[in-house]
MARBA-3410 file (N, C-alpha, C, O; in Angstrom, 1 decimal):
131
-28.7,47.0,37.5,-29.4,46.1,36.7,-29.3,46.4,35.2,-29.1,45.4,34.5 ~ -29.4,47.4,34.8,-29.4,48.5,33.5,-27.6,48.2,33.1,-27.2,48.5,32.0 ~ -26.8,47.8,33.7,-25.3,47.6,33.7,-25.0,46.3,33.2,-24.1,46.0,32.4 ~ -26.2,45.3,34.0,-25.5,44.0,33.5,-26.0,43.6,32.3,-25.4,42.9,31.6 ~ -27.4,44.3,32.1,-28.1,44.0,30.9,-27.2,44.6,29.7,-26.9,43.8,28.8
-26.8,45.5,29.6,-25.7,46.0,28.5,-24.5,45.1,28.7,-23.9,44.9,27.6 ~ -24.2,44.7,29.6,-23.3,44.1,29.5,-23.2,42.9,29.1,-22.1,42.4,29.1 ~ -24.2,42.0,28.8,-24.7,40.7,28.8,-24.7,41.3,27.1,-23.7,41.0,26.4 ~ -25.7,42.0,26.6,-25.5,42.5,24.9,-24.4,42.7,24.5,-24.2,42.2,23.4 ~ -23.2,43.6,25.3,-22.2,43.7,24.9,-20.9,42.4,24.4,-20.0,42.4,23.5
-21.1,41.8,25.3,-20.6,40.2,25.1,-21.2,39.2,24.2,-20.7,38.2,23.7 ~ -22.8,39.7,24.0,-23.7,38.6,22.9,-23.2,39.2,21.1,-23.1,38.5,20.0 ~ -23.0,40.8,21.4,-22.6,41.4,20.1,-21.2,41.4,20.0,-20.8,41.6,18.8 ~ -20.1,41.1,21.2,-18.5,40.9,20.6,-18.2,39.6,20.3,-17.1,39.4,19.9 ~ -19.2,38.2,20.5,-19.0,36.7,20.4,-18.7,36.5,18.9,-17.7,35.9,18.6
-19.5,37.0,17.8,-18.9,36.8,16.3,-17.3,37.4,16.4,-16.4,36.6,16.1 ~ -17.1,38.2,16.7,-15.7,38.2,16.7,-15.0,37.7,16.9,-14.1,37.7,16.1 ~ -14.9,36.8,18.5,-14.3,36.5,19.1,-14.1,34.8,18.4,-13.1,34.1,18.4 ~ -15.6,34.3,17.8,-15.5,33.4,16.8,-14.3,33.7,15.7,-13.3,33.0,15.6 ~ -14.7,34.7,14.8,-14.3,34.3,13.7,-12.2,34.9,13.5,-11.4,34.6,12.7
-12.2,35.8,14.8,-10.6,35.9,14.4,-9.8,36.0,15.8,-8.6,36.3,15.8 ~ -10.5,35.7,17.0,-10.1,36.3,18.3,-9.0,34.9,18.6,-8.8,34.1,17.8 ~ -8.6,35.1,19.8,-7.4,33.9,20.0,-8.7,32.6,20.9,-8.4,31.5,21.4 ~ -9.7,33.3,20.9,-10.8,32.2,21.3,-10.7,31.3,20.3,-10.0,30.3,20.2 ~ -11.8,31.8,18.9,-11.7,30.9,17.7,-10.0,30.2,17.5,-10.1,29.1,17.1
-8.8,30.7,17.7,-7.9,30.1,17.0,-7.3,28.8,18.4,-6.6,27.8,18.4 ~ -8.0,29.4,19.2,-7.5,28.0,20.4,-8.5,27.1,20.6,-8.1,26.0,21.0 ~ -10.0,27.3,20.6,-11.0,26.3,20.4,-11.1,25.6,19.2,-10.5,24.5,19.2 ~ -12.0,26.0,17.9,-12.4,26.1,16.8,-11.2,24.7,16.4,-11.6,23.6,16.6 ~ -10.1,24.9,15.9,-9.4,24.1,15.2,-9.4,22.4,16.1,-9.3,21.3,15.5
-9.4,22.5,17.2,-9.0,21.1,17.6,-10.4,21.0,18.4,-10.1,20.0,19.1 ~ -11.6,21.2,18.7,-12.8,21.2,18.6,-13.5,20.5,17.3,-13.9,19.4,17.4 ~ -13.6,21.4,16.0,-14.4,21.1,15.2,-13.7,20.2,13.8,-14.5,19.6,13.1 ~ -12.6,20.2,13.6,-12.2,19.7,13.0,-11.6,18.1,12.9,-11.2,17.7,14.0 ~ -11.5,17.1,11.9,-11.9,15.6,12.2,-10.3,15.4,12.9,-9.6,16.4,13.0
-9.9,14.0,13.3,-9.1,13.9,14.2,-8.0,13.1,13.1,-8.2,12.0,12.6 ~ -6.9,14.1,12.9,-6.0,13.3,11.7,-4.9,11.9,12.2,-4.6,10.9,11.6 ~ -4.6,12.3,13.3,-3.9,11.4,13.5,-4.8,9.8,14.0,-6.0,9.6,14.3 ~ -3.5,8.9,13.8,-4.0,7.6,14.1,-3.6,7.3,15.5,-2.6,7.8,16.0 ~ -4.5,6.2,16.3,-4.1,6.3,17.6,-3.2,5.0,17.3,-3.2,4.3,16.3
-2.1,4.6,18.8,-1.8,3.6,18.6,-2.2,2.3,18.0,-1.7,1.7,17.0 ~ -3.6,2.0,18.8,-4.4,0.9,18.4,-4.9,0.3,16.9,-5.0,-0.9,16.6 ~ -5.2,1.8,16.0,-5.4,1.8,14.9,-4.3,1.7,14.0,-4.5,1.4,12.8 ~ -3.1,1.8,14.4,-1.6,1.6,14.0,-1.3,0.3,13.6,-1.0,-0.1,12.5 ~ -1.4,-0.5,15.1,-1.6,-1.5,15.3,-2.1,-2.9,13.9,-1.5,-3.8,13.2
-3.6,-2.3,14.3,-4.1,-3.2,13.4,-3.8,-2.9,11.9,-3.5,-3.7,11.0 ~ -3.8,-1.5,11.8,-3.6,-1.7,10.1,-2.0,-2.7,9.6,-1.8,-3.4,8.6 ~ -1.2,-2.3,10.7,0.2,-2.8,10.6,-0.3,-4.8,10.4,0.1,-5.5,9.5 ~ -1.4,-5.3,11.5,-1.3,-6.6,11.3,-2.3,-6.9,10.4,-2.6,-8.1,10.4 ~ -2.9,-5.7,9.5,-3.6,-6.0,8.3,-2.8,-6.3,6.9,-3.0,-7.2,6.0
-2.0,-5.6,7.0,-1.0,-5.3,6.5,0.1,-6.3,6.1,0.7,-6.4,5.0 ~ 0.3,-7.1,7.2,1.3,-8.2,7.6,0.7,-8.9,6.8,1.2,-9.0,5.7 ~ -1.3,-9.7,7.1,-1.6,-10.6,6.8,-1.7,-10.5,4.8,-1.7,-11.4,3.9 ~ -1.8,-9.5,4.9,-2.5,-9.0,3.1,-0.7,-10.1,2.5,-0.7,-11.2,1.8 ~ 0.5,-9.3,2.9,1.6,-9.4,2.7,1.8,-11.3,3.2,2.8,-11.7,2.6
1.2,-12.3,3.8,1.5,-13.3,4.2,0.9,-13.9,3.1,1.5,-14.7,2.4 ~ -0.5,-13.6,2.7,-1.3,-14.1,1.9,-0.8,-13.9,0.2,-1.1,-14.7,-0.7 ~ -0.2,-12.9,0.1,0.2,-12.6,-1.3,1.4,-13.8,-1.5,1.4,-14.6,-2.4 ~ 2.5,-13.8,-0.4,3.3,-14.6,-0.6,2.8,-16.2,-0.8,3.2,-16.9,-1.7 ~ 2.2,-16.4,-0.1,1.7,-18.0,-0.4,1.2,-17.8,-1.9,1.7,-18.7,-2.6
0.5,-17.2,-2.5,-0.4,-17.2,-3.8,1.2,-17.2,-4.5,1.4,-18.1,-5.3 ~ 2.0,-16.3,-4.3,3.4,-16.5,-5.2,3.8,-17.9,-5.2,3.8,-18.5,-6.3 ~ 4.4,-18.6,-3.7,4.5,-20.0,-3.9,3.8,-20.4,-4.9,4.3,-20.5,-6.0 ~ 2.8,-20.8,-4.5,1.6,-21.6,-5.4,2.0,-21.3,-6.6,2.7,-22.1,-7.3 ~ 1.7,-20.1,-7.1,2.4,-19.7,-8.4,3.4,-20.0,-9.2,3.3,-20.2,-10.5
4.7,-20.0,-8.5,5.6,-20.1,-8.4,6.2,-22.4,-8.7,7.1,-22.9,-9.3 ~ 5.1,-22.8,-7.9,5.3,-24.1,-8.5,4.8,-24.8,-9.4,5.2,-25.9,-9.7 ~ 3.4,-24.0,-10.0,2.8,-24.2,-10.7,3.8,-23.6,-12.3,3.9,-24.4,-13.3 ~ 4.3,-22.7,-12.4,5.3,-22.3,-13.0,6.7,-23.3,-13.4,7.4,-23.4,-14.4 ~ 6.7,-23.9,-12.1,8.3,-24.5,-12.1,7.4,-26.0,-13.3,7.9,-26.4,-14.4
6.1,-26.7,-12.7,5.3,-27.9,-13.6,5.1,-27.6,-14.7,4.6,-28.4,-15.5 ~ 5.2,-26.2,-15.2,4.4,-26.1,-16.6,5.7,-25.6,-17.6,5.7,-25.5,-18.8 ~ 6.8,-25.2,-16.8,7.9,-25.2,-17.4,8.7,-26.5,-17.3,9.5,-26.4,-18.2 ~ 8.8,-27.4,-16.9,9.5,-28.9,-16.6,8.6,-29.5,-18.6,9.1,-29.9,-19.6 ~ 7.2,-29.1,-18.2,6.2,-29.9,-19.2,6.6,-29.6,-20.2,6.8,-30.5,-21.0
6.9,-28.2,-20.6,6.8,-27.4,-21.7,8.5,-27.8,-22.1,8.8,-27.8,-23.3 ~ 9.5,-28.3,-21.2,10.8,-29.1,-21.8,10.8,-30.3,-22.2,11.6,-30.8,-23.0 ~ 9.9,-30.8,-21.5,9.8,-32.2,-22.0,9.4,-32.3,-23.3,10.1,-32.9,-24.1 ~ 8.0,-31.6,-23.7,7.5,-31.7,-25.0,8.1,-30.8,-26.0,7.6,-30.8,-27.1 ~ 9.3,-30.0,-25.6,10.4,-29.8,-26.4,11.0,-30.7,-26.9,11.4,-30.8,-28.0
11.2,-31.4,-25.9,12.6,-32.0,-26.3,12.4,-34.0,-26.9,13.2,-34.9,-27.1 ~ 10.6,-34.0,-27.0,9.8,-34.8,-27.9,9.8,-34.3,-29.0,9.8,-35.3,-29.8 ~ 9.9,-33.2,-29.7,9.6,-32.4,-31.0,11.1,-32.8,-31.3,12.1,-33.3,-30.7 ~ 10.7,-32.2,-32.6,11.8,-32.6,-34.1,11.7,-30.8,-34.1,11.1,-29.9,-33.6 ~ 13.2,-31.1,-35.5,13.2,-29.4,-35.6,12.6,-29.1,-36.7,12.7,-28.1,-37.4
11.7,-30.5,-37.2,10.6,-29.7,-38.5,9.3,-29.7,-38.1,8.5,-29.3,-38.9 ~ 8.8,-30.0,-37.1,7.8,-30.0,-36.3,7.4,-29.4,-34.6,8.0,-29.7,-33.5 ~ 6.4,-28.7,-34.6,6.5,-27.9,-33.0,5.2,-28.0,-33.2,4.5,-27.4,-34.1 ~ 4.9,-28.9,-32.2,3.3,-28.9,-31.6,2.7,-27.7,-31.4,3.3,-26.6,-31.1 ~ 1.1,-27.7,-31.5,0.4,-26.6,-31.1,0.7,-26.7,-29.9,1.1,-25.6,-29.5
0.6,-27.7,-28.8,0.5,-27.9,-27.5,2.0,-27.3,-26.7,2.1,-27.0,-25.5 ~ 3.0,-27.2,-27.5,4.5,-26.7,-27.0,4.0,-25.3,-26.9,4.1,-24.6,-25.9 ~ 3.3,-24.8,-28.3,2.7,-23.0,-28.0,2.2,-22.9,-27.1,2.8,-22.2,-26.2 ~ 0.8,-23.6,-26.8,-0.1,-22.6,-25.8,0.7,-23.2,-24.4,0.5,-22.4,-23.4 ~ 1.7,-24.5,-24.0,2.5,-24.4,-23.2,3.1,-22.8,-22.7,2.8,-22.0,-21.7
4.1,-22.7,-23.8,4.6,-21.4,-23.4,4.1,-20.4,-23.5,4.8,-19.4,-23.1 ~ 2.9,-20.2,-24.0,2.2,-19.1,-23.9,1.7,-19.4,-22.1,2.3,-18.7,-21.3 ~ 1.1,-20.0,-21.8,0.5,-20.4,-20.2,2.2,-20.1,-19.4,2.3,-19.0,-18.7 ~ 3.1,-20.7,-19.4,4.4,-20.2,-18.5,4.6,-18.6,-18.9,5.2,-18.2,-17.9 ~ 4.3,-17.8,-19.7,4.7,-16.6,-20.0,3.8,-15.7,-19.3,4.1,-14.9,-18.5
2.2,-16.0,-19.6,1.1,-15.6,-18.4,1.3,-15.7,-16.9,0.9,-14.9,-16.0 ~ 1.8,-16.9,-16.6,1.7,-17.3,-15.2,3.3,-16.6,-14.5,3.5,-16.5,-13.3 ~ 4.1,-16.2,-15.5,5.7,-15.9,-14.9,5.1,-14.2,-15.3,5.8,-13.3,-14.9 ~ 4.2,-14.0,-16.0,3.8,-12.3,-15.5,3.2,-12.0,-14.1,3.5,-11.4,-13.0 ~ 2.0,-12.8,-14.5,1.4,-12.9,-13.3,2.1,-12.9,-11.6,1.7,-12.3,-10.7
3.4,-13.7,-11.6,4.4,-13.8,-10.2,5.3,-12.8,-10.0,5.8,-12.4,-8.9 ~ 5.4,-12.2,-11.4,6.0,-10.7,-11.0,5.2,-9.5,-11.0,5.8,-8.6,-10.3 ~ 4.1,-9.2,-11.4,3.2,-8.4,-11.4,2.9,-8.3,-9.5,2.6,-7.2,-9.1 ~ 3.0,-9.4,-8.5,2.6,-9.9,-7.2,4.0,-9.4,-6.2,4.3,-8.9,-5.2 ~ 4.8,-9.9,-7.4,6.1,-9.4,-6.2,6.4,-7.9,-5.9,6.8,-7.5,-4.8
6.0,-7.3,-6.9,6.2,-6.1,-7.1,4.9,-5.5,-6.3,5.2,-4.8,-5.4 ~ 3.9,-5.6,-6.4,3.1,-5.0,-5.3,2.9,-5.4,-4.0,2.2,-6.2,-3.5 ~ 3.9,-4.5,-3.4,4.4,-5.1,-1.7,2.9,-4.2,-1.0,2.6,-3.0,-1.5 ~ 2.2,-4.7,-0.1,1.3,-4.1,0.4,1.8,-3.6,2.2,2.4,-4.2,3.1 ~ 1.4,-2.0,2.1,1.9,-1.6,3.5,3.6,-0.9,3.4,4.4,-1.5,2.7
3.8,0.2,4.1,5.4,0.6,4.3,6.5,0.0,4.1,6.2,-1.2,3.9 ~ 7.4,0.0,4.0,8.6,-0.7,3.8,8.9,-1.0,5.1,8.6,-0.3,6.0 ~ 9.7,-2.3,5.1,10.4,-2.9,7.0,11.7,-2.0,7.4,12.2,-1.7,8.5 ~ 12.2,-1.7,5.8,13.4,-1.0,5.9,13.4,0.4,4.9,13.0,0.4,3.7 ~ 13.9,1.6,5.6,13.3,2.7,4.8,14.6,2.9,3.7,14.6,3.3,2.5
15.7,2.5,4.7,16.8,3.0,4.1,17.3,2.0,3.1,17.2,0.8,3.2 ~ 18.0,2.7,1.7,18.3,2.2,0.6,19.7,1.2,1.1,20.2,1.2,2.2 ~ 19.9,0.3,0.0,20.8,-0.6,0.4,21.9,0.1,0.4,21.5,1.3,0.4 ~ 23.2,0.0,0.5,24.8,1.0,0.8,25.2,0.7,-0.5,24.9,-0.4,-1.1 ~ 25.8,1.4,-1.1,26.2,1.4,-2.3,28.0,1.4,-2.5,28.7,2.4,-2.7
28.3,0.1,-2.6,29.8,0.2,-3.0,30.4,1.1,-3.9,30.1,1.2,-5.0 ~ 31.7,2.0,-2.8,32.5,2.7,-3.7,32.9,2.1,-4.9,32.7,0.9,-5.0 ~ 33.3,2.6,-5.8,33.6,2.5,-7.4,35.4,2.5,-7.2,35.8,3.1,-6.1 ~ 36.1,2.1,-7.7,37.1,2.0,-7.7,37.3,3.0,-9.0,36.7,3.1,-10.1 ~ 38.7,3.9,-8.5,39.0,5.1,-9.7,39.6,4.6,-10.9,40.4,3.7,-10.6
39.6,4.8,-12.2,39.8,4.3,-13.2,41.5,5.7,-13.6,42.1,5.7,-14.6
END
């Protein structure tokens, strides 16, 4: 009785050890207590068709953009080409000032692709012909 009792202490006083450097701590402790990094499929999943939609949505806002752009540049030639070359309406400025905003604005959108690339690999690069 006097045997197991020490022995029960002996195992309650080798447990910090066995926590903080034994092959217990290094095979429990890390995949026990620590948060879970990876993503499971499912979560893959959806961010991928979050992803898609963010990317479907941006595109249409470009359209729109984009024809709104093509009307305000048609406008902005027309009332060019009403003008004389000693006269340029205020209305031809803030024209082109609005096509210059709105043709930032469509590249500013193309340029932020939301989500990974479809393709990782760079396009192939034609040899150079030796000079």
């Amino acid at each position: 009785m006097v045997k197991k009792i020490i022995f029960g202490f002996a195992i309650i006083a080798a447990m910090p050890a066995l926590w903080a450097g034994g092959s217990f701590a290094a095979s429990f402790l890390p995949t026990q207590l620590e948060p879970r990094r990876e993503q499971s499929q499912l979560e893959r999943e959806m961010e991928d068709r979050r992803q898609k939609e963010l990317n479907k949505q941006r595109q249409e806002e470009i359209r729109k953009d984009t024809q709104k752009l093509f009307q305000l540049a048609t406008e902005l030639k027309d009332a060019v080409d009403k003008s004389n070359e000693h006269v340029l309406s205020l209305d031809v400025v803030k024209k082109a000032e609005e096509v210059e905003k709105l043709a930032k604005k469509v590249k500013e959108k193309m340029k932020e692709g939301v989500g990974r690339p479809t393709n990782a690999e760079p396009p192939p690069v034609a040899p150079r012909p030796p000079y």
